[in-house]
C-alpha positions in Angstrom: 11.2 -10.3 22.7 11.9 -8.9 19.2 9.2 -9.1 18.2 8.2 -11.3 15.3 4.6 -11.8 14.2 2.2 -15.3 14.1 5.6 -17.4 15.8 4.6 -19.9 18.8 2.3 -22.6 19.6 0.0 -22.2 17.0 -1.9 -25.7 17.1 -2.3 -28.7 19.0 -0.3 -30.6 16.2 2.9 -28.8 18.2 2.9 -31.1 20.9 3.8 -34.5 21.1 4.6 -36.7 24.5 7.2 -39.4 24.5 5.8 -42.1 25.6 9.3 -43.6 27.2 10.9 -40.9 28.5 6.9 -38.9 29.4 9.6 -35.9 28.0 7.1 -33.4 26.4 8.0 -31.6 23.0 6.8 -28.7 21.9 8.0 -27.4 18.4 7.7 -23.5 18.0 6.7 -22.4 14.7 8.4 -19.3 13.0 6.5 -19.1 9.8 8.1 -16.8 7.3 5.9 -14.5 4.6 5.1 -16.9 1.1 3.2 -14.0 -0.1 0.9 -10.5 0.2 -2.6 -10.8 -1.1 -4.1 -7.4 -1.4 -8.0 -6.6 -1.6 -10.7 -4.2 -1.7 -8.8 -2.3 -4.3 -11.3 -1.9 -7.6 -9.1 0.5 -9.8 -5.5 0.3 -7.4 -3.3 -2.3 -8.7 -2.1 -5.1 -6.4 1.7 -4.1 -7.6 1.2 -0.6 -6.6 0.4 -1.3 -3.2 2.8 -4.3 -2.7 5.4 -2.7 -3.9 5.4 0.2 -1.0 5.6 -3.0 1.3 9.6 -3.4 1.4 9.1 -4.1 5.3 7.9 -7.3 4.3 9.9 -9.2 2.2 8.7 -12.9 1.0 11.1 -15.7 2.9 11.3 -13.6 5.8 10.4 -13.6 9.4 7.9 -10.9 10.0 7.7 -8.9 12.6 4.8 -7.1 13.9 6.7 -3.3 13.9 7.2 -4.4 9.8 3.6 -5.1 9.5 2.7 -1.4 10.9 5.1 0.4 9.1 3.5 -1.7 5.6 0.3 -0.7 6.6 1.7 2.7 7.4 3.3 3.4 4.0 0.4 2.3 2.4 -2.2 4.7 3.6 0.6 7.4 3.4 -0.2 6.8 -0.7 -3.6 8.8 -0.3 -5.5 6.2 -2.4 -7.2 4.7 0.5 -9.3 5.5 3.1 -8.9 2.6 5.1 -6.0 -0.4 5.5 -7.1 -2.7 8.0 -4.7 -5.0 9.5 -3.7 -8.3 7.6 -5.4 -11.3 8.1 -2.8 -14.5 8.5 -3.1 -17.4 6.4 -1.0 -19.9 8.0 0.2 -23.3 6.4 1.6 -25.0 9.6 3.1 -28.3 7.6 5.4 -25.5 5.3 6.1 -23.2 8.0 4.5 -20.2 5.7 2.4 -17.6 6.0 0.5 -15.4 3.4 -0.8 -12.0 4.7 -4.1 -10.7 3.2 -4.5 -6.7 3.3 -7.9 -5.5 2.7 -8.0 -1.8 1.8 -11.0 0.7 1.1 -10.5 3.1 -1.7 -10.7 6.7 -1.6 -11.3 9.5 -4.4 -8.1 10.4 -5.8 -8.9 13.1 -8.3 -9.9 16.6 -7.9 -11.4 19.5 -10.4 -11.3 23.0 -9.0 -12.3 26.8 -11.3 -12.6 30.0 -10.5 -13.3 34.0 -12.1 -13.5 36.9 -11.8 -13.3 40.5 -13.5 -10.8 42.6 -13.6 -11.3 46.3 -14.8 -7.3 46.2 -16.5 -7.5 42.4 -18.2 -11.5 41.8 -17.9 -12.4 38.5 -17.2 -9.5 36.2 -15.7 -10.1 32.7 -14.5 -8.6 28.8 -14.6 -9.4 25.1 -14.9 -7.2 22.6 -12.9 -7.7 19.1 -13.0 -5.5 16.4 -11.3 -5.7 12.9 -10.7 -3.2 11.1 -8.1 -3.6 7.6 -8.7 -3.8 7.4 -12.7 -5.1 4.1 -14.4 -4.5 2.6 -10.7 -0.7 2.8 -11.1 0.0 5.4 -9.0 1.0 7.6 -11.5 0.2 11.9 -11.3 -1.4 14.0 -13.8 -2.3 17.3 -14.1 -3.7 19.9 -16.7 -4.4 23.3 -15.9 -5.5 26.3 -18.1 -5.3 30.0 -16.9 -7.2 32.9 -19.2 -7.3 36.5 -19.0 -4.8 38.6 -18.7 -1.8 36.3 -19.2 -2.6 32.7 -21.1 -0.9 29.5 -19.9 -1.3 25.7 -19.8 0.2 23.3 -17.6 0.6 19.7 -18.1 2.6 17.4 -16.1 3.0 13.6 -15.2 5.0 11.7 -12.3 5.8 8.0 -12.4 6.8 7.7 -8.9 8.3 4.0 -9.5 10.4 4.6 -12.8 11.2 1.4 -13.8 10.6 -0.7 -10.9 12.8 1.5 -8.1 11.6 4.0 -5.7 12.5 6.8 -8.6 10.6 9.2 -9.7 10.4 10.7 -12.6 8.3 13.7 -13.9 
C-alpha cells in the first residue's frame, strides 16, 4: 500500500512449516538500500550521478515513487541519453539491497560561429564554445569571442555542487 520497492516473499527460504502446530510462517522481507552502483558512464563520475539521488538514501526502505524520481533527476542532468531502471541485487540473509543504474551517455558540449558584413563595422562575427559536463563533474564552462564592431570575451564556470551541497556557484 505505500509503496516500497523489492519487500515480500522473495524466496522459498521465507517459508517454513511447524511441524507440531502444521502453523505456517512466512517472514516478509523489507530489504533497505546498502548501496547505488552506477554504470555505463565512461567520462561521468559515479559521484556526480549519485549524488542527485537524495530520494535514495543508503539504510532506507525504498520505495518505487523514490526510485522514479532518482532516475528522473538524473536524466534531468542532460549528460545522458538513457537511464534505464535499476537492476536489484538482493542479499536475502542481510536484509539489503544494492541498486545498479546503467546509464547511456550523451554529447554534452557544443561549438557554434557565425559572420557576416556590415557596411558600418565590416566584418562582425563570434566563436562560442561550451561544455556542460566538464572533466565528468558536472561542472559548466564557457568561452566566447565576439569581433567586429564591438570586441568582447566571455568566460564563465559553474560548480553546481560547491562543496558537497546542492550550491552553486559561478
Amino acid at each position: 500500500e505505500k509503496g516500497y520497492a523489492f519487500c515480500g516473499i522473495l524466496s522459498n527460504e521465507q517459508f517454513s512449516i511447524d511441524p507440531r502446530s502444521g502453523t505456517l510462517k512466512i517472514r516478509i522481507l523489507e530489504p533497505k538500500l546498502r548501496k547505488l552502483i552506477v554504470t555505463g558512464n565512461k567520462k561521468t563520475r559515479p559521484k556526480v550521478i549519485t549524488r542527485e539521488m537524495q530520494s535514495l538514501k543508503p539504510g532506507k526502505l525504498m520505495k518505487t515513487e523514490d526510485i522514479k524520481r532518482a532516475m528522473r533527476d538524473v536524466h534531468n542532468l542532460g549528460y545522458f541519453e538513457d537511464v534505464k531502471p535499476p537492476a536489484p541485487k538482493l542479499d536475502i540473509k542481510n536484509q539489503a539491497i544494492d541498486l545498479n543504474f546503467e546509464v547511456k551517455e550523451q554529447k554534452t558540449g557544443t561549438a557554434s560561429f557565425g559572420g557576416g558584413y556590415s557596411s558600418v563595422n565590416g566584418f562582425i562575427g563570434f566563436f562560442d564554445v561550451s561544455e556542460s559536463n566538464f572533466r565528468g563533474r558536472g561542472q559548466t564552462v564557457r568561452a566566447k569571442y565576439q569581433f567586429g564592431g564591438e570586441q568582447s570575451f566571455l568566460f564563465s564556470f559553474v560548480e553546481p555542487w560547491f562543496r558537497d551541497k546542492p550550491v552553486s556557484l559561478g
